[in-house]
C-alpha positions as CSV (number, residue, x, y, z in Angstrom):
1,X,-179.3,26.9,-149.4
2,X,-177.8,24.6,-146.7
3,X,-180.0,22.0,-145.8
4,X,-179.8,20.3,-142.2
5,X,-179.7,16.9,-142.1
6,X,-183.5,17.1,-140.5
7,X,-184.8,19.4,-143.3
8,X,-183.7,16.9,-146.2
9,X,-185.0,14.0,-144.7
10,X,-188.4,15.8,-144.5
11,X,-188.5,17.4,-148.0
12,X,-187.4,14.1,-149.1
13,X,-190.2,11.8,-147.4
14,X,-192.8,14.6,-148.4
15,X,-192.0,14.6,-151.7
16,X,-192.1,10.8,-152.0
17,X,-195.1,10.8,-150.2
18,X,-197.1,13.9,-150.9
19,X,-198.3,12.6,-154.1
20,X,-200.1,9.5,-152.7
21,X,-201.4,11.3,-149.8
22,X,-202.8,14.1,-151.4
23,X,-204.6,12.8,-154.5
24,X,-206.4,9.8,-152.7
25,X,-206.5,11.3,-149.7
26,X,-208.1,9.5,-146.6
27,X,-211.7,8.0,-147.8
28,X,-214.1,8.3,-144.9
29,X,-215.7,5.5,-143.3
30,X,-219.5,4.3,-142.9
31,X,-218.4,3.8,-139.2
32,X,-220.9,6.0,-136.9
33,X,-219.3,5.5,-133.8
34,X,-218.2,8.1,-131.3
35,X,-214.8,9.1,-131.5
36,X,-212.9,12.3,-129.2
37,X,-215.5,15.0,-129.8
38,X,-218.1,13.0,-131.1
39,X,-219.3,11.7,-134.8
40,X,-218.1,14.2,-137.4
41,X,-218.5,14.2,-140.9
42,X,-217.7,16.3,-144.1
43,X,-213.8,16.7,-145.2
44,X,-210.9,18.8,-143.7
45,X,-208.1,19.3,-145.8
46,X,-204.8,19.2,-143.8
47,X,-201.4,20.7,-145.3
48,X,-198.0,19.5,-143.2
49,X,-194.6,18.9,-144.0
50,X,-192.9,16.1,-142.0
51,X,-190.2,13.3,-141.3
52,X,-191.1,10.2,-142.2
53,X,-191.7,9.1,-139.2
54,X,-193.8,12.4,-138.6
55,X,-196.1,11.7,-141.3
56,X,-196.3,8.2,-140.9
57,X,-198.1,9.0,-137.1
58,X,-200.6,11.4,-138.9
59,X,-201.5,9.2,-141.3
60,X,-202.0,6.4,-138.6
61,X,-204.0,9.4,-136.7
62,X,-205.9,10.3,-139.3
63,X,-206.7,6.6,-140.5
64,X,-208.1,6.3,-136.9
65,X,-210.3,9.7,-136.7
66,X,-211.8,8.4,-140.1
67,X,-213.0,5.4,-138.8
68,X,-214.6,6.9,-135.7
69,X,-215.9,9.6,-137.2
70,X,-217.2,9.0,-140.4
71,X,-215.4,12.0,-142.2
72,X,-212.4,12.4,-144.2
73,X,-209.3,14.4,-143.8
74,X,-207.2,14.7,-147.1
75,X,-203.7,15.3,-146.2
76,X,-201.1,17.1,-148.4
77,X,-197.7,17.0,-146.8
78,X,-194.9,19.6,-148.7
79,X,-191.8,20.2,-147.9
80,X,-190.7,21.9,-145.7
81,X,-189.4,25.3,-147.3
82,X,-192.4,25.8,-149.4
83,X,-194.8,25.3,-146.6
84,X,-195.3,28.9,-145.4
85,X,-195.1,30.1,-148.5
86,X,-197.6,27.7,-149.7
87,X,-200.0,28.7,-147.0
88,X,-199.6,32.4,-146.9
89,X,-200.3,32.7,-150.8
90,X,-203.3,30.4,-150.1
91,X,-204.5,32.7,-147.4
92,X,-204.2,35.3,-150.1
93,X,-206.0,33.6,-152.6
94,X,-208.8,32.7,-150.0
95,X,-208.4,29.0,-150.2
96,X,-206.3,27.6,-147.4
97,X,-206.6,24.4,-146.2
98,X,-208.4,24.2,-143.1
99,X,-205.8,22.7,-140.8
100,X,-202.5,23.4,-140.9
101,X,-198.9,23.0,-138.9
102,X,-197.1,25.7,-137.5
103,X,-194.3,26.2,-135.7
104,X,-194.8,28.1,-132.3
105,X,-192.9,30.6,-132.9
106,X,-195.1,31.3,-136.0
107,X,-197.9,30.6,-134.5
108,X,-198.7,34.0,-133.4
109,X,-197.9,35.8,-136.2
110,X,-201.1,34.4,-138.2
111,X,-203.3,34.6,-135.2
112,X,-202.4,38.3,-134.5
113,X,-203.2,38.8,-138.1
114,X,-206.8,37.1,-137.9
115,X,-206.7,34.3,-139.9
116,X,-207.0,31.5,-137.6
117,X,-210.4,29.9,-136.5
118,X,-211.0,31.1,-132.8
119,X,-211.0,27.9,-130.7
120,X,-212.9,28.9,-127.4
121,X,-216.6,27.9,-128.2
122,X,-216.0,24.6,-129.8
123,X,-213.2,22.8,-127.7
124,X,-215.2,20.2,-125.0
125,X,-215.5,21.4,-121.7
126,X,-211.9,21.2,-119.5
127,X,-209.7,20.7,-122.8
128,X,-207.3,22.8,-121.6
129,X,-206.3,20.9,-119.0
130,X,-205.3,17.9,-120.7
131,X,-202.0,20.2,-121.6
132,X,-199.5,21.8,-119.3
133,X,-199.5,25.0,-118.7
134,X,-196.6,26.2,-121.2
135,X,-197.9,24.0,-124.2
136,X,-201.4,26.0,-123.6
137,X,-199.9,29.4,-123.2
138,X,-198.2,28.8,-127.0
139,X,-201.2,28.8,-128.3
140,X,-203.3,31.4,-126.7
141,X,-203.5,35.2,-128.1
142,X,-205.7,37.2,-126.7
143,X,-206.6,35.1,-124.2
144,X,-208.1,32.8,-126.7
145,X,-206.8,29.8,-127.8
146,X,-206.6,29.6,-131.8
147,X,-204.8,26.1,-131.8
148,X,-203.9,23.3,-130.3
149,X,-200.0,22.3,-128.8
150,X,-199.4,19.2,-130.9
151,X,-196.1,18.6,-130.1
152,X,-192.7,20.0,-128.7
153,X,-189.3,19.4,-128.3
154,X,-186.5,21.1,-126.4
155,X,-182.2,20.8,-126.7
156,X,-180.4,19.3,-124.2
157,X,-176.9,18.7,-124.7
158,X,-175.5,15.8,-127.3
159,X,-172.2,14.7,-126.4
160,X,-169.0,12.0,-128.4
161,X,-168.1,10.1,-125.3
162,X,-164.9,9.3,-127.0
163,X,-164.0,13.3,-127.1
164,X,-165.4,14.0,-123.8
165,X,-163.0,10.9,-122.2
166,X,-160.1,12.1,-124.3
167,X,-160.3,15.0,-122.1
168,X,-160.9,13.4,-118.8
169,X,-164.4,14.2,-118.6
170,X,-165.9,10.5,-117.4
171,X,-169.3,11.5,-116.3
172,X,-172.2,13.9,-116.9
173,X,-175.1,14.6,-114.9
174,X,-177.8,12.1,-115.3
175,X,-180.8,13.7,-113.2
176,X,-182.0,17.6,-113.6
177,X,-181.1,18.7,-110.4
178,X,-177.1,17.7,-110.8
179,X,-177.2,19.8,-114.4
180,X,-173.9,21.6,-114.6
181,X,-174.4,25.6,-114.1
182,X,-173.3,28.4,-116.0
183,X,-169.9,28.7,-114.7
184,X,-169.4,24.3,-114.4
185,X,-170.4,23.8,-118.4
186,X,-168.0,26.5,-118.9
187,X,-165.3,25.0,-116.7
188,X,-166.0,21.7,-118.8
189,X,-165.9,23.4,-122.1
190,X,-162.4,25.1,-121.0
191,X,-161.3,21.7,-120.2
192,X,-162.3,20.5,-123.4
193,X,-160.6,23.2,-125.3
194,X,-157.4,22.1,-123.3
195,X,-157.7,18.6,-124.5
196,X,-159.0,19.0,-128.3
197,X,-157.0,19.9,-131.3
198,X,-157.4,23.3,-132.9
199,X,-160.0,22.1,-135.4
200,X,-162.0,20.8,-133.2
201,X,-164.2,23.0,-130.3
202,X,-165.9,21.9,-127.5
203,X,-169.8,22.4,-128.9
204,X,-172.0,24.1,-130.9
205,X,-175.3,26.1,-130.4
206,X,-178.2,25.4,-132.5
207,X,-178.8,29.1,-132.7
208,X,-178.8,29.3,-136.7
209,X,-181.3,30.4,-138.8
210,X,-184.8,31.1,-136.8
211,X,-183.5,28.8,-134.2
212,X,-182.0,32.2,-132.7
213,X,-185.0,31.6,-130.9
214,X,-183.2,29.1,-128.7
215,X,-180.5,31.6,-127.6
216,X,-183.6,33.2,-125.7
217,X,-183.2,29.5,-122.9
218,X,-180.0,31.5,-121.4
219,X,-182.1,35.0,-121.0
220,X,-185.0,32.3,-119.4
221,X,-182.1,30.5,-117.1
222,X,-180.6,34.1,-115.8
223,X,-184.7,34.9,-114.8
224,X,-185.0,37.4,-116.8
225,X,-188.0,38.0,-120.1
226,X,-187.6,39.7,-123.8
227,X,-191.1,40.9,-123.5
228,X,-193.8,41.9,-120.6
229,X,-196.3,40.2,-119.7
230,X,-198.8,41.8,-121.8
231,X,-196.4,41.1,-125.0
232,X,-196.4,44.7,-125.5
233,X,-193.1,46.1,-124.3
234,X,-189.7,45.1,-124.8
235,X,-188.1,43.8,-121.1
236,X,-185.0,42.6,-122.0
237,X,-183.0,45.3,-120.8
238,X,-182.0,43.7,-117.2
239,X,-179.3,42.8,-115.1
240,X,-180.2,39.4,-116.7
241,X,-180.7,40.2,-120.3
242,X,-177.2,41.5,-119.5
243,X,-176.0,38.0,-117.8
244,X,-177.2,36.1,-120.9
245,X,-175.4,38.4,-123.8
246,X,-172.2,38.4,-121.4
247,X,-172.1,34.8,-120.8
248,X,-172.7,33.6,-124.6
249,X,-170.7,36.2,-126.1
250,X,-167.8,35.1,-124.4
251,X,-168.0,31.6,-126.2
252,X,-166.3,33.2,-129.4
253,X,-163.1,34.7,-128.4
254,X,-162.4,32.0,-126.1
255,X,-162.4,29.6,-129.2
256,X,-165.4,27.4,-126.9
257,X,-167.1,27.3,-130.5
258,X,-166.8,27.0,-134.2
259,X,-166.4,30.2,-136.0
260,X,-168.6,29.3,-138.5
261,X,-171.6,28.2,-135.8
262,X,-173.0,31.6,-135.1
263,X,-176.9,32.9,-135.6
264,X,-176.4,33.5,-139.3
265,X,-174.1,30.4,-140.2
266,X,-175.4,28.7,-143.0
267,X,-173.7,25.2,-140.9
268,X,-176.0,23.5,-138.9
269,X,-174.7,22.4,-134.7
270,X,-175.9,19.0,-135.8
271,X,-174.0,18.7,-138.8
272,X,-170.7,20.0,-137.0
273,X,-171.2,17.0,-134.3
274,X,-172.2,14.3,-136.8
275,X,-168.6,15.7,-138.4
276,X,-167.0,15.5,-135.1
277,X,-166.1,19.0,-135.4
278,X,-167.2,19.6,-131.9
279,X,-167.7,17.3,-129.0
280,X,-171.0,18.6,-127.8
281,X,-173.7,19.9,-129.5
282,X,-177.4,21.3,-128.4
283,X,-180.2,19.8,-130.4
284,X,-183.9,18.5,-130.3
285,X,-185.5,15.1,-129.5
286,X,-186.1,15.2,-133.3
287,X,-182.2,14.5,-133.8
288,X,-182.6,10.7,-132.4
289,X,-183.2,9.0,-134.8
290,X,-180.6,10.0,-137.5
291,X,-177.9,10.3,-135.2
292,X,-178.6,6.7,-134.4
293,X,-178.6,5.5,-138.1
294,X,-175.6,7.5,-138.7
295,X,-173.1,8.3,-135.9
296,X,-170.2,5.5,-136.0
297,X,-169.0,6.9,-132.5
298,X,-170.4,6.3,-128.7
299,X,-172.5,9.0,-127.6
300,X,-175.2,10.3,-125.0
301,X,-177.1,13.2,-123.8
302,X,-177.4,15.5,-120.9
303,X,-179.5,18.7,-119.6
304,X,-178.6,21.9,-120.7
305,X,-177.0,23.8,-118.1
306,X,-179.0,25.9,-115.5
307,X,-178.0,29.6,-114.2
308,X,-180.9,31.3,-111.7
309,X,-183.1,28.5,-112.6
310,X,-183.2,25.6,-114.9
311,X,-185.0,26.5,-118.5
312,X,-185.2,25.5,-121.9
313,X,-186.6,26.4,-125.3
314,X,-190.0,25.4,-125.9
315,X,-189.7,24.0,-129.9
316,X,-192.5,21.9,-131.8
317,X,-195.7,22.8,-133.4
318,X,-198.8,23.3,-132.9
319,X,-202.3,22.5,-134.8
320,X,-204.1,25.4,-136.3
321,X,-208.0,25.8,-138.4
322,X,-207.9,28.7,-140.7
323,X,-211.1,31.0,-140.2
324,X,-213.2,29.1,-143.2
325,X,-212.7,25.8,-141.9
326,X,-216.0,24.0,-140.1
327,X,-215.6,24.5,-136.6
328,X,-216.8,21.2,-135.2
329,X,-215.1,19.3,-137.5
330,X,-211.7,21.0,-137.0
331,X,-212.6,20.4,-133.2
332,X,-213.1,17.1,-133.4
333,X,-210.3,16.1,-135.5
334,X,-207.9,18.2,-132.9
335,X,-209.9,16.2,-129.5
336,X,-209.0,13.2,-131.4
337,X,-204.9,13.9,-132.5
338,X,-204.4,15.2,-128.8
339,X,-206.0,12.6,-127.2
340,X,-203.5,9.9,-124.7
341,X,-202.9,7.0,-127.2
342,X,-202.4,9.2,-130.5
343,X,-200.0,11.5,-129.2
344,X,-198.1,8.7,-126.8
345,X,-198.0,7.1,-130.4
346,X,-196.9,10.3,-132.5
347,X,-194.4,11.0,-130.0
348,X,-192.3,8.2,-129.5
349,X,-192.2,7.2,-133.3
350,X,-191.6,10.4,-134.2
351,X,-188.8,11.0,-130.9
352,X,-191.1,14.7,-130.3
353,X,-192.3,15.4,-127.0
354,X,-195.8,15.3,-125.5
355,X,-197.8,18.4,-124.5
356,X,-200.1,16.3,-122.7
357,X,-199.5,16.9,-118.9
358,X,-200.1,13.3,-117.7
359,X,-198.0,11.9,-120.7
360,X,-195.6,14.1,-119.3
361,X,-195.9,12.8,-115.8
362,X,-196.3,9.4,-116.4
363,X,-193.2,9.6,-119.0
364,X,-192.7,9.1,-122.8
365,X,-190.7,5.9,-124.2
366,X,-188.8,7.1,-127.7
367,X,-188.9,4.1,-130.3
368,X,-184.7,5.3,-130.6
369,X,-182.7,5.4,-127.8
370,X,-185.4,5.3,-125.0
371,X,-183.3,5.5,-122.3
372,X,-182.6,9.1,-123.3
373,X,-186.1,9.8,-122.7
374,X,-186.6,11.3,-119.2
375,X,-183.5,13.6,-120.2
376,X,-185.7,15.3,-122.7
377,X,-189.0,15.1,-121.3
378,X,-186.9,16.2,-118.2
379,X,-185.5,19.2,-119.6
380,X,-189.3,20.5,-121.3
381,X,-190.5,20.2,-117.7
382,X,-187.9,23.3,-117.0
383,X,-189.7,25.6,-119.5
384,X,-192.5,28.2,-117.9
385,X,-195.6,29.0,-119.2
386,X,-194.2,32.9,-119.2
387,X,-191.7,31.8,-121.7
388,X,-193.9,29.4,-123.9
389,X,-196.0,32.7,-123.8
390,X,-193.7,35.0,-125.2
391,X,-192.8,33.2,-127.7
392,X,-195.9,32.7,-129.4
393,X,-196.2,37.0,-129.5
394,X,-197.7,37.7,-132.9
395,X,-194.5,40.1,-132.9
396,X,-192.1,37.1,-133.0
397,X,-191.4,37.3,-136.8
398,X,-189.9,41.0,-136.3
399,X,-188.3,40.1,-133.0
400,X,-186.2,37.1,-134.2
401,X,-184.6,39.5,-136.8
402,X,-183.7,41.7,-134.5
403,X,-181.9,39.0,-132.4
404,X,-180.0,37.4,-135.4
405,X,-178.7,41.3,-136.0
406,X,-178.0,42.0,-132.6
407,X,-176.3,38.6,-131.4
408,X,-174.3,38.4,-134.8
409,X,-173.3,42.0,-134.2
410,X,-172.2,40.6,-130.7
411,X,-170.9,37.3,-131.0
412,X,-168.7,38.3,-134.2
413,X,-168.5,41.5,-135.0
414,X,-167.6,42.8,-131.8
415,X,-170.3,44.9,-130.4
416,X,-170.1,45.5,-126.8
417,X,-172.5,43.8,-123.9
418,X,-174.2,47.6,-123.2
419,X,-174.6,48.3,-127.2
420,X,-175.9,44.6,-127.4
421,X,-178.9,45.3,-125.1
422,X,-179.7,48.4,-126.1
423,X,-180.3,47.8,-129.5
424,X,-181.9,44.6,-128.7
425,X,-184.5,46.6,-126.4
426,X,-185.0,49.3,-129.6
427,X,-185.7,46.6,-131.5
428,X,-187.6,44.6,-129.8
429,X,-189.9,47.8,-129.2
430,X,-190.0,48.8,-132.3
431,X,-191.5,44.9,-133.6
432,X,-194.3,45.2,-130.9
433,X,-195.3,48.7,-131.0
């Protein structure tokens, strides 16, 4: 299996580290002092998988918990594509580890399924609204929150300022409200295509693999929804569900993007850009940092375009306590991860986005490129809590397969706008019901 550029550094750094950090784990600390949610003690046990960089800010965060709280957190970070199945054959064998990571979009698969630890009696008073409103929303089923938004991260546009000039394209938007619309990132991409050899395209979308995910920010920027807003009926067929299939769709024949960079392509957007393959690509925060050990070329990054209204997808991950785990302990560790100074510090070493709304207002300063901070935490702001809500549906599993089928079906094999939605709405059904 392909492995992103992202994915191997993580299963890299996990292997090297998950060794150490699992077998000495974090020894607690005779310190009695208050820390976020007050003095703790006993052990969690806390499986991840991670960047460097990711684990190196829960190990500070953990370090710091110990010492306020007097208990001990043993971390065992994995990589990446054994950590679900890790977990769910733990949850089968009844012993999980009591706090886990999960993506949002997974989120709500093992909360629908009941094996998360029900949040609402034992966060403090008011935690909610240390987050924003969409960050919350992602981890809410039921109308009960069964995790915490750690983190999250959203694509904006990467661009090779070399390619882009080659083709007489000397400036971007720099502020949200001048990102290009629909039809002006197309006019750009045409011009591009104009300007660029054969072999090389003017972007990429990070649509491959569950990442599909993201091709729902273009059904959010026509207005329109996948689901209803009690989760439990497909909504996507609309004159916007229609907008968004039409308008991406047409990227193919119109040789605007790779071939080979559709839902199922086992090649990564990222890994087309770092080849120079394509001029622009749409990625994550998350991509900083290699792209900035690695590129030999000038580059920058812009907002995504914007169609009824500017939006985005809402990536990153979220904290979750299996049902067994102790309750005030996994509270307390979660009060203290989430709390101003460890997730300002997560964040910008890690180039992830804060969930915390006043991090988010007062702005976030990457460790890599800063200055392309505000584009990020800029482009999150565009997400709604209606989207960030959807996503997390414990159908999401079912539903991304049905968009890899349908969009493939679309974007490469042909299959009409009409036949597109249609079975898109069946299927989405179908996963809910």
């Amino acid at each position: 299996m392909h492995l992103s550029r992202r994915r191997l550094l993580g299963t890299t750094s996990a292997l090297a580290g998950a060794a150490a950090l699992s077998s000495c784990g974090f020894t607690g600390s005779d310190d009695d002092s208050d820390g976020d949610g007050g003095t703790a003690s006993g052990t969690l046990t806390f499986t991840t998988w991670g960047t460097e960089s990711e684990l190196a800010g829960f190990r500070s965060a953990i370090e710091s918990f110990q010492k306020s709280s007097g208990a001990t957190v043993k971390l065992n970070a994995v990589p990446y594509e054994q950590m679900f199945t890790n977990i769910d054959a733990q949850i089968q064998a009844g012993n999980p580890p009591d706090v886990f990571r999960v993506p949002y979009y997974t989120f709500g698969a093992y909360a629908g399924a009941g094996q998360l630890l029900d949040l609402s009696s034992h966060l403090e008073s008011g935690f909610a609204d240390r987050f924003t409103p969409q960050a919350w929303a992602a981890v809410q089923n039921s109308g009960s929150p069964f995790g915490v938004p750690h983190h999250t991260d959203t694509s904006v546009i990467l661009y090779n300022q070399d390619l882009l000039s080659s083709a007489g394209i000397d400036a971007v938007p720099t502020t949200l409200d001048e990102a290009w619309t629909w039809q002006e990132f197309q006019q750009v991409a045409q011009q591009l295509r104009q300007a660029l050899p054969d072999d090389t395209y003017p972007f990429a979308y990070n649509w491959q693999g569950n990442g599909v995910t993201r091709w729902l920010s273009w059904l959010f920027e026509a207005d329109g929804r996948f689901l209803s807003d009690d989760l439990a009926t497909a909504a996507i067929d609309s004159d916007a569900g229609r907008a968004a299939v039409e308008f991406t769709q047409g990227f193919f024949p119109a040789g605007l993007v790779p071939p080979n960079s559709s839902v199922k392509s086992t090649t990564y957007a990222a890994d087309l850009w770092y080849g120079q393959t394509v001029a622009m690509t749409f990625g994550g925060a998350f991509l900083l940092p290699d792209t900035d050990a690695t590129v030999d070329f000038e580059w920058g990054a812009t907002f995504s375009p914007r169609d009824v209204r500017a939006g985005g997808d809402f990536g990153g991950n979220a904290l979750v306590a299996t049902k067994g785990a102790d309750p005030e302990l996994a509270a307390a560790f979660f009060a203290h991860v989430t709390d101003a100074e460890q997730m300002r510090d997560f964040c910008a070493g890690a180039s992830l986005l804060p969930t915390r709304a006043d991090l988010v207002e007062d702005g976030i300063d990457f460790d890599v490129r800063p200055d392309l901070s505000p584009v990020f935490v800029g482009q999150a702001s565009t997400v709604q809590a209606q989207d960030s809500g959807q996503v997390a549906s414990p159908s999401m599993s079912k539903i991304i397969a049905v968009l890899q089928d349908q969009l493939e079906a679309a974007f490469v094999g042909g299959q009409d706008v009409e036949t597109t939605i249609a079975g898109l709405s069946d299927g989405i059904q179908q996963a809910v019901a």
